[in-house]
Structures are given as structure tokens and as C-alpha cells.
N, C-alpha and C positions, 0 to 999 in steps of 0.2 A: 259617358265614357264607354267605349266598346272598347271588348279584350276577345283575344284568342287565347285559349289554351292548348299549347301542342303536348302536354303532359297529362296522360289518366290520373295520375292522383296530385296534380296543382287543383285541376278539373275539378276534383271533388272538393278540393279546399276552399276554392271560388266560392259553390255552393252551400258550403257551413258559412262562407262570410258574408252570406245572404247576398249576392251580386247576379242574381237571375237576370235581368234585365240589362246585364250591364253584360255578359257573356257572348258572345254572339256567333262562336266559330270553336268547336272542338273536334278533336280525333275522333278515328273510326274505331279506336282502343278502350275513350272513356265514357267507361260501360257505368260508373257511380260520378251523382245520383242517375238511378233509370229513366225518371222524366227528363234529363236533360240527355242523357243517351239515346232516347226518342225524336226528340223534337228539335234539337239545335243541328243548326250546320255543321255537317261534317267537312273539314278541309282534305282529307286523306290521311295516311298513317304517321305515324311520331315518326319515322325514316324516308317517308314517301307523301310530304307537305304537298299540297295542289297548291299553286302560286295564285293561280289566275283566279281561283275559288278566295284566298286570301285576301288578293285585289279586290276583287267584287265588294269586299264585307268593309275594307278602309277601316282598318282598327285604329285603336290611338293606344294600342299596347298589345304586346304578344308575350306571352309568357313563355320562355322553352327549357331547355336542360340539354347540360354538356354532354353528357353520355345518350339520352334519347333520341335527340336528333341529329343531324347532319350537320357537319362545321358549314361544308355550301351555302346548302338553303339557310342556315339561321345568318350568316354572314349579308347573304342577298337579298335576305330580309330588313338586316339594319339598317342597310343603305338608303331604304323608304319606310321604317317604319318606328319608335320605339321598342325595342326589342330586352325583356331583361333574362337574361342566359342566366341560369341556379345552377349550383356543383351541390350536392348534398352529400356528406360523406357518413356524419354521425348525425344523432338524434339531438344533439347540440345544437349543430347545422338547422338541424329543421323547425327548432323553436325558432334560430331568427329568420328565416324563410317565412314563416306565418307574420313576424313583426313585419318585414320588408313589403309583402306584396299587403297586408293590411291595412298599410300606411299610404300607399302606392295610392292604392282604390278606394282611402277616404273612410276604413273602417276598422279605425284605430281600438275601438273599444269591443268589438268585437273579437280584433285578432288575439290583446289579452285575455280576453276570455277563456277563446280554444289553449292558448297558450297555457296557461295554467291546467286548464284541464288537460290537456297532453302530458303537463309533469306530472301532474297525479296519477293519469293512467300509468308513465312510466315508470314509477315511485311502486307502484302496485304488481308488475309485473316485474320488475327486478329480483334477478334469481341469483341464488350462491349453489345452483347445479353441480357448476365445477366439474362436465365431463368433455371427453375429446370429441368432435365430430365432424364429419362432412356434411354438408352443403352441396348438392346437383342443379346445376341448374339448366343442364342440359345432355344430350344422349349422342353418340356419333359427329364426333368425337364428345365424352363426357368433361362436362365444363364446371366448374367450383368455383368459391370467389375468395379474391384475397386478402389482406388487411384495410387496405384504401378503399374498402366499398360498404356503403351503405347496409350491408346484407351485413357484412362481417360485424359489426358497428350495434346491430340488432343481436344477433345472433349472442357476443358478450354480456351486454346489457340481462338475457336471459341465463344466465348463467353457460352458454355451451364454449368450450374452448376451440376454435376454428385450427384443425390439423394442417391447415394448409393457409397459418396466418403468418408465417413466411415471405407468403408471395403479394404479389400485387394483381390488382385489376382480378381475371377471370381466366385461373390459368386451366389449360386442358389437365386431365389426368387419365389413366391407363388404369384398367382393373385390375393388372398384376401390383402396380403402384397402390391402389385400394386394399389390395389382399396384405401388403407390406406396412401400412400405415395402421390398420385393424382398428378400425374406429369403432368408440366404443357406441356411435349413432352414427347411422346417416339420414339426413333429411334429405326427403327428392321432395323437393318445389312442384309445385301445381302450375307456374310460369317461370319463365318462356315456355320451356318443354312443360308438355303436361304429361307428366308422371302416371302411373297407372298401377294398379295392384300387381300385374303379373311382375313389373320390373324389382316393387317389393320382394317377390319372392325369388326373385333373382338374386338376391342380396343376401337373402335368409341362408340359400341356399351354400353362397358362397364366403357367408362370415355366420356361421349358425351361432357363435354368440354377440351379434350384433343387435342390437335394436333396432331395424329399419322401419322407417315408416313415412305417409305422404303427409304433406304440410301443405298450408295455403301460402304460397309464394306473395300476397298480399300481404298478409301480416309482416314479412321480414324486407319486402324490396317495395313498397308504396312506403314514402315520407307524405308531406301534410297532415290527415288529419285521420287516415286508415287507422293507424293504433287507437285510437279512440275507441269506432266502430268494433274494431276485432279485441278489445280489452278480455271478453273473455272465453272467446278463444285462444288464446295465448295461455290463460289461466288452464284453462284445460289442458293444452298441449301439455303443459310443463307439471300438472298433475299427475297425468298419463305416464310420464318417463318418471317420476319419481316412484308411481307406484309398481314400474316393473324392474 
């Protein structure tokens, strides 16, 4: 079997369900694992798929996602290719994400594996935080997410009540609107935007009883099999905010 993965963290889920050999074309994004960010074909980016690179490699399965990639390209791909498109929205979602493509690829007893081991981690990091906060996940214009997203979906699970779970999808917001909502956290993500200490102190500045701080945007916006990996960083995160 040859597969493509056009998603960084299917990518790494491949890799926990042992399928080295069966992988043969991933992003210039999936950075985990590193040996196969090394050495495997890159096709081009989760938005900017190379076709003719994808042709070359004649998959018998391409894995993509509704929001990563291009309706286009993943459309003009199904036309010649097995193509299975994932929506992930909750962590629900993504336990049977790992049942669907472990069955897919013949590694049924594996995929229970991680799968349990995923509730467990999530069972472990389940918090009763119970505070307001923001989520950034981007700078000019600043961009947040809203109930229908994967972030949001994490973000509860760890006890943070999302201020802006109202909305849907990734709605922009305004720092006068920041200043008006007075969250009692805000998290700036490490991705997309990469966030940086000074914009922290931007924040400090301008909600001095805010908690602001930077987060690994992995932990909260990679599904498959990342919460595993980052179980405790998560524990620490939510350490950190408890103890100030």
C-alpha cells in the first residue's frame, strides 16, 4: 500500500501505526516523526499540494482534511486517486479518526492501542480550571477560534471556558474588543503565528491582571496522536495557571 499524508499530524499518526514503509509522500509541514521529515517525499504544503510530485509517487490512498487543504486540489485528486477527507472537530472525532485510517491500512490492533492510550491521556489531563479565556491564533488581523473547532473542543476538555465560544470557525477580534471581554487568560499559540515574549508583554501591559502566556499550538490544534506526546506538557501548562 502507498499513502500520502497531506496533514502534519495524520503524518505522525501513520508513524505510531508503524506504516514506514507504506508512507511515501508527505508535507513540507510534517515536521513529526523527524526521520520521516528527513527522508520522505515532500509533495508541497497542506495548501500548495505539487500534483505532478503526487503523480509521480501513484498512491493507493491519500489522507487530507477539510480545513487543511484546498477543496480544488483534494476534489482533483479524487478524480484519480482514493482520497479520504477527515473533519475533526472534537477529541471524540479523533478517537475514531485513529479507528478509520487503522482499519483502512490493515492495523486494526494497533489503532486500539493508541486509542486507548489517547483516553487515558485525555482522562489525565482533564481539568475543572473553570476559567474565561482567549485563544490567538493569529496577529493582523488577531484571529481566535470558535466553538466548531478542534482548538475549542481542547481548550474545554482542559478546563478553559473559550470567551469567544459564541462563535464559529476563526473569528477576527480587535484589542478594544480584548480590552472589553478582560479575559481572565490569554493564550498566544506557537502556530500558525508564532507568538513571542514581547507580544506577551503586550498583553501584560494592557490587561495587567491578565494571565498571558505562550502555549505550544500542538498541544491544542494537532488531532491523532500529539496529545500522547505532549501528555505532560499539558500537565504542566495547567499546573502553571493553577498555581498563579
Amino acid at each position: 500500500m502507498r499513502i500520502i499524508s497531506t496533514v502534519p499530524s495524520i503524518t505522525e499518526l501513520l508513524a505510531d501505526l508503524s506504516l514506514d514503509s507504506e508512507v511515501v509522500g508527505i508535507t513540507k509541514f510534517c515536521v513529526h516523526p523527524d526521520n520521516w521529515f528527513r527522508s520522505k517525499e515532500r509533495i508541497g504544503g497542506t495548501k500548495t499540494l505539487n500534483i505532478d510530485k503526487i503523480d509521480n509517487l501513484n498512491p493507493d490512498l491519500i489522507i487530507a482534511n477539510k480545513e487543511e487543504n484546498t477543496r480544488e486540489q483534494i476534489e482533483l485528486l479524487s478524480k484519480k486517486y482514493k482520497v479520504l477527507v477527515t473533519d475533526i472537530k472534537t477529541i471524540q472525532d479523533n478517537f475514531a479518526l485513529i479507528d478509520t485510517i487503522a482499519s483502512l491500512c490493515n492495523r486494526e490492533a494497533k489503532g486500539l492501542a493508541l486509542v486507548n492510550k489517547l483516553k487515558s491521556t485525555a482522562e489525565k489531563i482533564k481539568s475543572s480550571l473553570n476559567k474565561n479565556a482567549l485563544y490567538l491564533i493569529w496577529k493582523d488581523p488577531y484571529m481566535s477560534v470558535g466553538n466548531d473547532s478542534y482548538i475549542h473542543n481542547v481548550m474545554t476538555h482542559l478546563g478553559f471556558r473559550n470567551v469567544l465560544g459564541d462563535k464559529l470557525r476563526y473569528p477576527e477580534i480587535s484589542v478594544h474588543e480584548i480590552e472589553t471581554l478582560n479575559p481572565e487568560i490569554i493564550l498566544l499559540s506557537s502556530e500558525p503565528y508564532p507568538f513571542k515574549e514581547k507580544h506577551v508583554q503586550f498583553f501584560k501591559n494592557l490587561l495587567p491582571q491578565c494571565n498571558c502566556m505562550l502555549v505550544d499550538g500542538e498541544l491544542f490544534s494537532w488531532y491523532g496522536t500529539r496529545l500522547i506526546h505532549l501528555e505532560n506538557k499539558a500537565i504542566t501548562l495547567l499546573e502553571s495557571i493553577q498555581l498563579n
